[in-house]
Residue, then its C-alpha position, 0 to 999 in steps of 0.5 A: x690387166x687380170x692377175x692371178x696370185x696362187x698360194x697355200x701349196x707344200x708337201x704333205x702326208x698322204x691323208x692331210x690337208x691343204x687350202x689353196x687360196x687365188x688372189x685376183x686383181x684387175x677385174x670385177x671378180x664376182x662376175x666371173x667363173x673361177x676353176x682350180x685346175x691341175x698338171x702332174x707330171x707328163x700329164x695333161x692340165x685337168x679340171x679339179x673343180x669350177x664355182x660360177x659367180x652364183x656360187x654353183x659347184x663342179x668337180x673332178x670324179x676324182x676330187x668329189x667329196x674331199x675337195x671343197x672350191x669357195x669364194x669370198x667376194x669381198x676378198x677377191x679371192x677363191x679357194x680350194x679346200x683339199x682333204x684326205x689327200x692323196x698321191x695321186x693329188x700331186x700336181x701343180x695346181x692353177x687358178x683361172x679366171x673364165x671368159x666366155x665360158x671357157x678358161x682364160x686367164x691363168x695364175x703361175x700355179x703352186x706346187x702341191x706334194x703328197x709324200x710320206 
C-alpha cells in the first residue's frame, strides 16, 4: 500500500521561506513521477510543480524562479523549496505519486500560510 507522509508546512511572512518534505513508502520511488500540488480556499487543486524519475522539472508560471521541487532517492522523499512567498501561495498543499502519467496517489496535505 502507497502512502504519502506531507510535513514542513506553518505560517510565515510574506517573503520568507519554506521546505515542504513528502516521505512515500510502499513503492519503488524512483521509478515514478512526484508533483506537489495546491488547493486554496474555494479554488481548484493545481499543479505547482512536477520531477520525473530523470529528474526533469515543471512548474507553475506562478511559482517559476521561487520554488525549487527535488528528490533524494535514497530518502524516498521529494521536496518543494518555497522562497519569496507570497499570499497568494496560501494553500494547502499536496504530494502525489503519478501513475499512468497522471496523478494517483495522494498525501493528506499540509496547511501553508503566508500572513504578516
Amino acid at each position: 500500500q502507497v502512502q504519502l507522509v506531507e510535513s514542513g508546512g506553518g505560517l510565515v511572512q510574506p517573503g520568507g521561506s519554506l521546505r515542504l518534505s513528502c516521505a512515500v513508502s510502499g513503492s519503488i520511488f524512483r521509478f515514478y513521477t512526484m508533483g506537489w500540488y495546491r488547493q486554496a480556499p474555494g479554488k481548484q487543486r493545481e499543479l505547482v510543480a512536477e520531477i520525473t524519475s530523470i529528474r526533469s522539472t515543471n512548474y507553475a508560471d506562478s511559482v517559476k524562479g521561487r520554488f525549487t521541487i527535488s528528490r533524494e532517492n535514497a530518502k524516498n522523499t521529494v521536496y518543494l523549496q518555497m522562497n519569496d512567498l507570497k499570499p497568494e501561495d496560501t494553500a494547502v498543499y499536496y504530494c502525489t505519486q503519478y501513475s499512468d502519467g497522471s496523478p494517483g496517489y495522494w498525501g493528506q496535505g499540509t496547511q501553508v500560510t503566508v500572513s504578516s
